[in-house]
N, C-alpha and C positions, 0 to 999 in steps of 0.2 A: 652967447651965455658963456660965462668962464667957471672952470671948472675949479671947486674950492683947493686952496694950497692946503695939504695937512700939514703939521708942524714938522720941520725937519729934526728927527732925531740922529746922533752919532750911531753910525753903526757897529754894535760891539758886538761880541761875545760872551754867554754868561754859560757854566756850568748848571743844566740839568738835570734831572732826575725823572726818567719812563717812570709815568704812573700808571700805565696801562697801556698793553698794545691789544686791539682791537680787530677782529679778521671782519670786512668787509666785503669780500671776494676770494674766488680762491688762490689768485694773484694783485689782491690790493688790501693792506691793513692801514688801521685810523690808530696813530702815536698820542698819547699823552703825555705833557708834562706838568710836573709841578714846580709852579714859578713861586717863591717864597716871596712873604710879605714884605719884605725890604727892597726885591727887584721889581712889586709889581705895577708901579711906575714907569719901569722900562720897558715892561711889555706889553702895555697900554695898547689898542689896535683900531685902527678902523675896518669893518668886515669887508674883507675883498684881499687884504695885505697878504705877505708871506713871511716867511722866516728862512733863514740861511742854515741848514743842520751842517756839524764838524765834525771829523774823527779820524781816526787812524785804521787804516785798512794796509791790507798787506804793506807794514811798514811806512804808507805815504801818506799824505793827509787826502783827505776826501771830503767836499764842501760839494751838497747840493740845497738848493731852493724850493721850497714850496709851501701854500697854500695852505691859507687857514683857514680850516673848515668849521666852522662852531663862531653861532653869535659871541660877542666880548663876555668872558666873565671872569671877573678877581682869580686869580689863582691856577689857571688853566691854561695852556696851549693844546690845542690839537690841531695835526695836521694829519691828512692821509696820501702814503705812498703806494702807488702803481707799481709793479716789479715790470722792468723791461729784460727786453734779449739782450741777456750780455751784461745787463747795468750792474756794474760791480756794489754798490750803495744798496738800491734797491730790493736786490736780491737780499744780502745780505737783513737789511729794512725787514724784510717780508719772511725770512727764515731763520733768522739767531736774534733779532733784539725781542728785550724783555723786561718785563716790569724789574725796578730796580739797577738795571743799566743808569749809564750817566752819557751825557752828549752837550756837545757846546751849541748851542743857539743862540742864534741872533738876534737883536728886537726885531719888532716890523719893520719893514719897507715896505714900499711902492704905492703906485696910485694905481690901481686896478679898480677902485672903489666909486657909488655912486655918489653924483651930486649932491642928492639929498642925504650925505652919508652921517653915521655918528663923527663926536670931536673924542670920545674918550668911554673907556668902561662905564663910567658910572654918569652917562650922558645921554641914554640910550631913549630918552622922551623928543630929543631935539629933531629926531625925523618924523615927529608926528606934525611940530612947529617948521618944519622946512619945506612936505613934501607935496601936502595939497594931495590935489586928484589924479593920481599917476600910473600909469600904465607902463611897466617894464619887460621886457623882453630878454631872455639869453636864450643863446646856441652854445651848445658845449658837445664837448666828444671825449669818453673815456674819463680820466682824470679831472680833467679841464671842471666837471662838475664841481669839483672842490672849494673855489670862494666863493662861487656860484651858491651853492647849501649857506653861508653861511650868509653872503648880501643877503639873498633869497627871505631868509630865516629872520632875518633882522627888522628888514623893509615891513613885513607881515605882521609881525607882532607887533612893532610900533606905529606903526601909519594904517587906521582903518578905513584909508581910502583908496587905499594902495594895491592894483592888482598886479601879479606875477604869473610871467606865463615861459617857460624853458622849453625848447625841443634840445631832445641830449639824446645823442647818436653812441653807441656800440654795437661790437660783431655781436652780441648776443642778449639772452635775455639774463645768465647767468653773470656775466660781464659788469651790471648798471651797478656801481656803489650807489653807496646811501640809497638802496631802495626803501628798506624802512623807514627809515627819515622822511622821505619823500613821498611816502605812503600815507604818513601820519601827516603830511602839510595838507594835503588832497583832504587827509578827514576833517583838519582842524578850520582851512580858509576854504571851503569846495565852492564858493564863488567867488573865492579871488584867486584861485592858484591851480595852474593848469599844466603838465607837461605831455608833450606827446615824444615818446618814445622813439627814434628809428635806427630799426637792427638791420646792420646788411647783409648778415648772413643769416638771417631768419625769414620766414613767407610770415607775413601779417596778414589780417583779413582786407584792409586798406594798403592796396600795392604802393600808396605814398610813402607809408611808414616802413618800407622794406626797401633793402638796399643802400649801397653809400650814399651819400648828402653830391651831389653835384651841381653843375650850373640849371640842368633841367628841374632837379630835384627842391633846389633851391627857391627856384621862380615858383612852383608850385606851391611851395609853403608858405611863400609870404605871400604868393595871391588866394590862397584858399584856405589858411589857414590863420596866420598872425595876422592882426590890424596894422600896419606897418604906417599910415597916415595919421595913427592913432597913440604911437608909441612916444612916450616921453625918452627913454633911455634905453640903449642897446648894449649888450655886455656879451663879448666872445671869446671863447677858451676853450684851446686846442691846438692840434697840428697846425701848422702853416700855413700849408694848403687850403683848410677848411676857412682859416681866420681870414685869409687874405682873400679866398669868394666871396665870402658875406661883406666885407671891408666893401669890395669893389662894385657891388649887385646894389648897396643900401646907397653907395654913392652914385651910383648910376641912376635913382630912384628920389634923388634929392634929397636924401638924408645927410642934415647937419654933421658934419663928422664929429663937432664937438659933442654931442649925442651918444656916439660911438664909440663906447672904452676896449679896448683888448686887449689880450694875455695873451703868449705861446711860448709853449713848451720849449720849440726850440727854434732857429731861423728856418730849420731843413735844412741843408747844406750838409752832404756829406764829412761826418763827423763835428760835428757841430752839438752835440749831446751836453745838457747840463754838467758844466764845470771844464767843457772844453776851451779849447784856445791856450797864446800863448801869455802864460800867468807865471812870473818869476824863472823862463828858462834861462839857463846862461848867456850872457852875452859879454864882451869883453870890449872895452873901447879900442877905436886904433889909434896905434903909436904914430901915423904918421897925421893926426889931425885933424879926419877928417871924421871929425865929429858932427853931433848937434846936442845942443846944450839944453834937457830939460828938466825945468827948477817945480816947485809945487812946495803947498802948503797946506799942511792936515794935524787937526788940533791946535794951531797956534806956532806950529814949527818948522820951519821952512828945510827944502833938503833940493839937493844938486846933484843929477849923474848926466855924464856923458855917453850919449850911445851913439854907436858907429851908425852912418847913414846911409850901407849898404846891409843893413840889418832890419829897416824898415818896423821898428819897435813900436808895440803898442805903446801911450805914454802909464799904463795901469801897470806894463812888465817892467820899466823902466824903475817905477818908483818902487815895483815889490823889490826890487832888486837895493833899493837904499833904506826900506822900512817896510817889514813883511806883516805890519799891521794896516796898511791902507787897505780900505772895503773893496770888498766884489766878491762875488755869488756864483754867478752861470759864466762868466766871462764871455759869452756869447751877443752882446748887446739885444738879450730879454729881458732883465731885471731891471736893470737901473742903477742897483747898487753902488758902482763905482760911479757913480754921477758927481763931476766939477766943472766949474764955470772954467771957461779961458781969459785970462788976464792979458795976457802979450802974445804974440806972436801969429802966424799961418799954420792953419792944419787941413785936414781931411776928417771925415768920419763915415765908414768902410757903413756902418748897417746903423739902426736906432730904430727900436722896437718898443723905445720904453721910455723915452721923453716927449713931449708937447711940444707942440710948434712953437708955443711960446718962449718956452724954456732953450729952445734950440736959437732961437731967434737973439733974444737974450744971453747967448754965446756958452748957454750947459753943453756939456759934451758928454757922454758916455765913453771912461779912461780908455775900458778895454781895445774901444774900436776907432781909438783917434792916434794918428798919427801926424809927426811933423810937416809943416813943409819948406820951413825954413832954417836957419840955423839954430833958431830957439824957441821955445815954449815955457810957457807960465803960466801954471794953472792952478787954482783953489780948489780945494775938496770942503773948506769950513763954510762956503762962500751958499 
């Protein structure tokens, strides 16, 4: 089964407007914007996408990714942010933004989204026509519940054959965002929609639903808890760690991986955090030649830089460095963002968290995490 292409849109930036920041937690708020009637074309979504937020922080710019939480509706984005240790954005996110604030966001990206997904805002009948009798399934942890709320929400309301069932792990019970939301899906679908909670730093009356998600923890829940032979579609969102158990346990189990969509935060990899990597640092060709030559093309306009080949350049740093409007997001190879096909030449690609086998197949490459291996490279971003 191939999973459907959304339409590729250019990834821009538009000027918006907080219509309301929302406390969720006592370290996670839900952002609003308002997207005016002339962009809202551009912010068109399928539930599961993200958006790229922009701004100025101490002096430098600051671009993180995330998560649309809320079914498609005209006029609206929301997404909600996590405060981490240290995270300059988020904190920030979570302690100074406020209605009326302004921030650049990006349309949608990504395919995190199901099969039977919407094509557009005002399309949202087409998953009752696509989805049949389907049984879905997420695992999420912390944040990760975020497109989760909105597939989730989507699936439900338009396919009444459609059951959902989430296990979403946090240390606490104070911790779970959208519990309201999630409390009101329990009342609204309570035989189509099910989550089981597990806190690991709290005792539950069920010692399953206590403590971290591990490999034991895990085999227990899909044998005694999820119908796992039963499940049309698998959706996972979280730490690395968690993503890449469940990855490896469902494939161990005979699970289609094409079945199996995932998000993470980040690879894990020390420092490796949303918006990390090397994005526009200086590099300098050398004078004595020993270059490698890579060329690219985004919007219709071709562009040339040389970078030295003991420099080891991603090809995403290389072109920020000749046009500081080419896309990317996490620079991490999570998103996708900076996704271009390769035209000419030999490369490498260090991580890919965020393309299909197809797409890889068919020579997409993720900018941030490709590098040359010859003297030259030619790659499309319009392609």
């Amino acid at each position: 089964m191939t999973t459907p292409t959304l339409p590729k849109q250019k990834a821009k930036f538009n000027a918006l407007t907080v219509s309301e920041v929302r406390r969720l937690t006592d370290d996670a708020v839900e952002i609003s914007f308002e997207v005016p009637e002339e962009l809202q074309a551009d912010y068109d979504y399928v539930p599961g996408q993200y958006v790229a937020l922009r701004t100025q922080l101490d002096g430098a710019e600051v671009r993180r990714s995330y998560s649309i939480c809320d079914i498609p509706r005209p006029g609206t984005i929301r997404v909600a942010v996590k405060k981490n240790l240290g995270g300059l954005f988020s904190t920030w996110a979570n302690e100074e933004l406020k209605a009326g604030d302004t921030l650049e966001v990006m349309n949608p990206q990504g395919a995190f989204t199901s099969k039977t997904h919407v094509t557009s805002l005002n399309d949202a009948e087409a998953i009752a026509q696509q989805a049949g009798n389907n049984h879905l399934v997420a695992i999420a942890a912390g944040s990760g519940i975020t497109p989760i709320m909105a597939i989730a929400q989507t699936v439900l309301a338009e396919n009444p054959k459609a059951t959902f069932e989430i296990v979403y792990a946090n240390k606490g019970g104070a911790d779970v965002m959208f519990a309201e939301e999630i409390g009101d899906l329990k009342d609204k679908y309570p035989q189509r929609f099910a989550v089981h909670h597990v806190l690991s730093r709290e005792q539950r009356v069920n010692p399953l639903f206590s403590g971290r998600i591990d490999d034991e923890k895990l085999n227990l829940l899909l044998d005694q808890v999820l119908r796992t032979d039963q499940v049309k579609e698998w959706f996972l969102c979280g730490p690395f760690e968690l993503v890449q158990l469940c990855r490896d346990e469902l494939e161990g189990r005979g699970v289609d991986s094409s079945n199996v969509r995932f998000e993470l935060f980040t690879t894990g990899k020390p420092g490796d955090g949303p918006g990390q990597g090397n994005t526009g640092r200086p590099v300098i060709a050398d004078p004595e030649g020993d270059n490698i030559t890579i060329s690219f093309t985004l919007d219709g306009l071709s562009g040339t830089i040389e970078s030295p080949s003991s420099a080891r350049e991603s090809v995403l740093n290389a072109a920020l460095r000749a046009r500081p409007d080419v896309p990317f997001a996490c620079a991490g190879g999570v998103c996708g963002t900076c996704r271009a096909k390769v035209v000419e030449g030999e490369y490498e690609m260090e991580e890919n968290y965020a393309l299909e086998p197809d797409e890889v197949e068919a020579g997409y490459v993720l900018t941030c995490q490709t590098r040359p291996k010859g003297d030259t490279l030619v790659v499309d971003y319009d392609a």
